[in-house]
N, C-alpha and C positions, 0 to 999 in steps of 0.2 A: 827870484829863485825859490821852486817849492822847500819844504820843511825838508822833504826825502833826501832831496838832494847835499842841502846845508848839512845835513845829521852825515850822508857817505863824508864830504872833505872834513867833518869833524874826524872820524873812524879815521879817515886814513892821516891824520895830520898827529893824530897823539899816537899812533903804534899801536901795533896788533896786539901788545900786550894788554892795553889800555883799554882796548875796544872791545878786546875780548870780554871782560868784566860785564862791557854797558850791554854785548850781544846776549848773553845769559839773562837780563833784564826783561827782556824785551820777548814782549809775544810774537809768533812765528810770521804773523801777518807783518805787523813791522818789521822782523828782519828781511823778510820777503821784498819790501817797498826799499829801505837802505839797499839794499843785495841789488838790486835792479839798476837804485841810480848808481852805487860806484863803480857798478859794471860797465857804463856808455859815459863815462865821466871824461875819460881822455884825458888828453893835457889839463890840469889845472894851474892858470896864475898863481904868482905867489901872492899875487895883491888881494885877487879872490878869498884865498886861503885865511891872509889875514884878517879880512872882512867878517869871514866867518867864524875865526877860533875870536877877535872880538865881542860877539856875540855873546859869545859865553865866558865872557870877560877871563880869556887866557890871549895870551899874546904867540904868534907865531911866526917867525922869517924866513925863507926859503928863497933864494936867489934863481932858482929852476921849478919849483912846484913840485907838480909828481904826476903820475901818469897810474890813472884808476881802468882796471881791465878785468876779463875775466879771473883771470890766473890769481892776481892780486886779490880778489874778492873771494876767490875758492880759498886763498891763502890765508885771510882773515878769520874767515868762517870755521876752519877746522882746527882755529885754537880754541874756539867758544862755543860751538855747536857741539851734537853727536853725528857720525858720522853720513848715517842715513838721512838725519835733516839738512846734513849741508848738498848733498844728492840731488835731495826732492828739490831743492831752490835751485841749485844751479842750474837742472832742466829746466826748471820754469823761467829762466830769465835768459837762455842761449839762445832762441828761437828756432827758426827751424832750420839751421847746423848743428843742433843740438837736439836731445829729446826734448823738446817741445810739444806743446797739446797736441799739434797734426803730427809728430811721429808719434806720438802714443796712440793716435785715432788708426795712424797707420798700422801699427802693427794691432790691432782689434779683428776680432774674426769678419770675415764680409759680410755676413749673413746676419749679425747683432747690428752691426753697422746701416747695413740697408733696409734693416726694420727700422732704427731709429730713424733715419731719413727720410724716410716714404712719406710719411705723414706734412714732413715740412716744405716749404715752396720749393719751386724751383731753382729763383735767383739765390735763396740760402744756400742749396745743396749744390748748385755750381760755386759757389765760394769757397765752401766746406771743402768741395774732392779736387778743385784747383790749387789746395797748398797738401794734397797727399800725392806718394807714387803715381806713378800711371799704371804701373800693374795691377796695384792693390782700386786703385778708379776703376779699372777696366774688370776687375773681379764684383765688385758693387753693380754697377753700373748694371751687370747682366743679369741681375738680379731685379730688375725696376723694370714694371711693365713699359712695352716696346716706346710707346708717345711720350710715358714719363722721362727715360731715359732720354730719346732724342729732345727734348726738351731742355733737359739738362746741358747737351753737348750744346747744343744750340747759344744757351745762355752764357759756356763757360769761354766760345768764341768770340764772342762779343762783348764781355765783360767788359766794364770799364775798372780803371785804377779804384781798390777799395781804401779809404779813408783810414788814415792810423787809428781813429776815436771807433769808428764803425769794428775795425777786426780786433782789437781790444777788448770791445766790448761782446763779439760773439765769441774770443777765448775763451772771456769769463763765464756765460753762460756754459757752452760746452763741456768745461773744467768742472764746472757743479751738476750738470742735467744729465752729461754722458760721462767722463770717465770717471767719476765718483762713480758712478750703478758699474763701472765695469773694471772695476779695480782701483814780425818785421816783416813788413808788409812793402814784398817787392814783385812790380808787375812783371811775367813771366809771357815769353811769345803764347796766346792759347793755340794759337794754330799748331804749333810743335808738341805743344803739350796733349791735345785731344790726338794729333797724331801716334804719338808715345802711346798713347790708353789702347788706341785701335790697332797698334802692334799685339798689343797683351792680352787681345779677347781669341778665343776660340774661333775657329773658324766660323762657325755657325753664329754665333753672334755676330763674327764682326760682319757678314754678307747680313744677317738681317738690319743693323744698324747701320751700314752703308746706304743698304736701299733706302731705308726711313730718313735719314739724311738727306742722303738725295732727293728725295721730295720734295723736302722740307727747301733745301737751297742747294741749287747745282753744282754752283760756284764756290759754297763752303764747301764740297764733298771735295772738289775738284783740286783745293789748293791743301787740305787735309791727306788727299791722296798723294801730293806731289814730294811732300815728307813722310810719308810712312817710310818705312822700311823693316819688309817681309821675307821670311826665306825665300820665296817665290822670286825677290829683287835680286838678290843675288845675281840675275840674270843682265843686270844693269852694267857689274864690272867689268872691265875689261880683259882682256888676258894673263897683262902683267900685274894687274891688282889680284886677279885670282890664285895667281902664281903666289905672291904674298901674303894672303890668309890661309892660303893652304900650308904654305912654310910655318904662320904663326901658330895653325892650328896642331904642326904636330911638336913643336915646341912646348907646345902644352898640354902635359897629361891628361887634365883634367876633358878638356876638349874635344882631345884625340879621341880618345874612348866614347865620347859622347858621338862623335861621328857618324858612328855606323844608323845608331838608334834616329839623327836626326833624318837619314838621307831616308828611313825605311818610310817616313812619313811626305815624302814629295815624291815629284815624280820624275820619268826618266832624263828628262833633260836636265834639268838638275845634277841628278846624278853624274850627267855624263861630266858637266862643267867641272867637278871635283877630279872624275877619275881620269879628266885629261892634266890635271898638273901633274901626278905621278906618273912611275914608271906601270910598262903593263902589267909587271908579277904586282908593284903593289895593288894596282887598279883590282887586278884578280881577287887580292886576297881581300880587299875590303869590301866586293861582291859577295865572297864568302862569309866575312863575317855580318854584312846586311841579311842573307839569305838564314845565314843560323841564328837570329832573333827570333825567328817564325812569328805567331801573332803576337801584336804589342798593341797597345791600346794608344788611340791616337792623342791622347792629351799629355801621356809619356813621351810620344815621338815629338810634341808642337814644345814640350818644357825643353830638350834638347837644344830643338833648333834655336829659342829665345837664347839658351847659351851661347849658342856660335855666333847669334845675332848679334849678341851683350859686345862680345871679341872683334866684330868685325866694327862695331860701332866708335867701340875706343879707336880704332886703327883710322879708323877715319876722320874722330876728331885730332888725331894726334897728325894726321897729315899724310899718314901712310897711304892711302888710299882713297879713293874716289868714291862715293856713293850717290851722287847727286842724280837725279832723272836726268839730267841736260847728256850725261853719259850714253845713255841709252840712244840717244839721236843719233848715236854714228855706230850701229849695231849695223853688221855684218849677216846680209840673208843670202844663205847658197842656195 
């Protein structure tokens, strides 16, 4: 058992009040290393427990242990810390449910971000934007000349599982190289995820980046293609699921409104798919209010439709609806 470890079941075995004393001690780094292990501590024995307060030649009995967690560790921390330093730890030990190094990466401008990248390989920079958004990927990304980037998705496809020592150790770097200058390591489908990225790019990128994919392998683009989902897709549901986003969408202000703006940016088929769930005055009137947007800029009209995309997407992990391609197979041509 490391030393970090033995030191958390000491903390938690004499009381916060106790602990708190030895946390004021102790340099940031070391609370940092305790703060870590009592956080993934979980059940503790009691036999353990007493192994360890012998140690330190105090005696301890517990019939049940005790159970070391975040909550309990944020709990410890803010009798003995200041409130800001129990913060900055707790981010750095939630991982990425938490702010963590990749939500802090995440939320960094793209364009500081894909300076710093450019220069490093590709299998690093596919590791790096496989544990960020896909939005905020697909913002970077379009910033990296065309080979570099398809390079990038290339690798982030076929990544293998990365090693807990290996992404630990490019935290650390990144913690000191990058978010100094700027203020749990679980395998994810890449196919779904490079899909997500290529929902979130501009049009014009994502046709350039298709192509260059496509080059590159058919058969990646092919099965990347088969999970997107675009406003364009839309076209894949059915009547009665469309009947049901349209329902959800006007349920929801925020949406509703956004409406108008998304549909000025597709085209009429599209359109019509919306204005056959209503009635014809409302069809009308959302005609009218598409038509009195007059010019909008098409990166307004594509931020839209990601909203309505975002709504239709929960609906369909939630079960509401269908969005699969295999849908489309039973489309209706008059």
């Amino acid at each position: 058992m490391s030393g970090s470890r033995k030191a958390a079941i000491l903390m938690l075995a004499i009381g916060q009040e106790h602990s708190a004393r030895i946390f004021r001690s102790l340099q940031e780094d070391e609370v940092r290393d305790i703060s870590r292990a009592m956080s993934s501590l979980g059940l503790v024995k009691a036999s353990i427990v007493e192994a360890v307060c012998s140690e330190f030649s105090q005696k301890f009995a517990s019939s049940d242990g005790f159970v070391g967690s975040y909550e309990t560790t944020e709990d410890y921390l803010k009798r003995a810390l200041p409130a800001e330093m129990v913060e900055k730890i707790m981010e750095d030990i939630r991982g990425p449910s938490g702010r963590s190094v990749w939500a802090k990466m995440g939320n960094m401008p793209e364009t500081a971000l894909a300076n710093y990248l450019r220069n490093e390989q590709p299998q690093t920079v596919a590791v790096i934007l496989s544990y960020i958004s896909p939005a905020h990927v697909a913002r970077v990304l379009s910033l990296f000349p065309e080979d570099f980037a398809t390079d990038v998705i290339m690798r982030i496809l076929h990544m293998s599982p990365v090693s807990k020592d290996v992404l630990e150790s490019l935290e650390t770097t990144l913690r000191k190289e990058l978010i100094t200058a700027f203020g749990r390591s679980t395998k994810r489908d890449s196919y779904a995820f490079v899909a997500e990225v290529y929902n979130n790019f501009d049009r014009k990128t994502e046709a350039l980046l298709t192509e260059q994919l496509g080059r590159r392998s058919e058969e990646d683009m092919e099965k990347v293609n088969k999970l997107k989902f675009t406003f364009d897709d839309i076209k894949r549901l059915t009547p009665d699921d469309m009947m049901r986003v349209m329902a959800a969408i006007n349920r929801d202000g925020e949406a509703k409104s956004r409406l108008p703006l998304a549909l000025k940016g597709t085209n009429e088929g599209i359109r019509q798919l919306f204005f056959g769930c209503v009635s014809k005055r409302a069809a009308g009137l959302l005609e009218d209010e598409i038509r009195g947007l007059g010019a909008v800029r098409m990166r307004d009209a594509e931020a839209a439709q990601m909203e309505l995309i975002t709504l239709i997407k929960t609906m369909a992990n939630d079960g509401e609806i269908d969005i699969s391609p295999s849908s489309s197979d039973d489309e209706i041509i008059e």
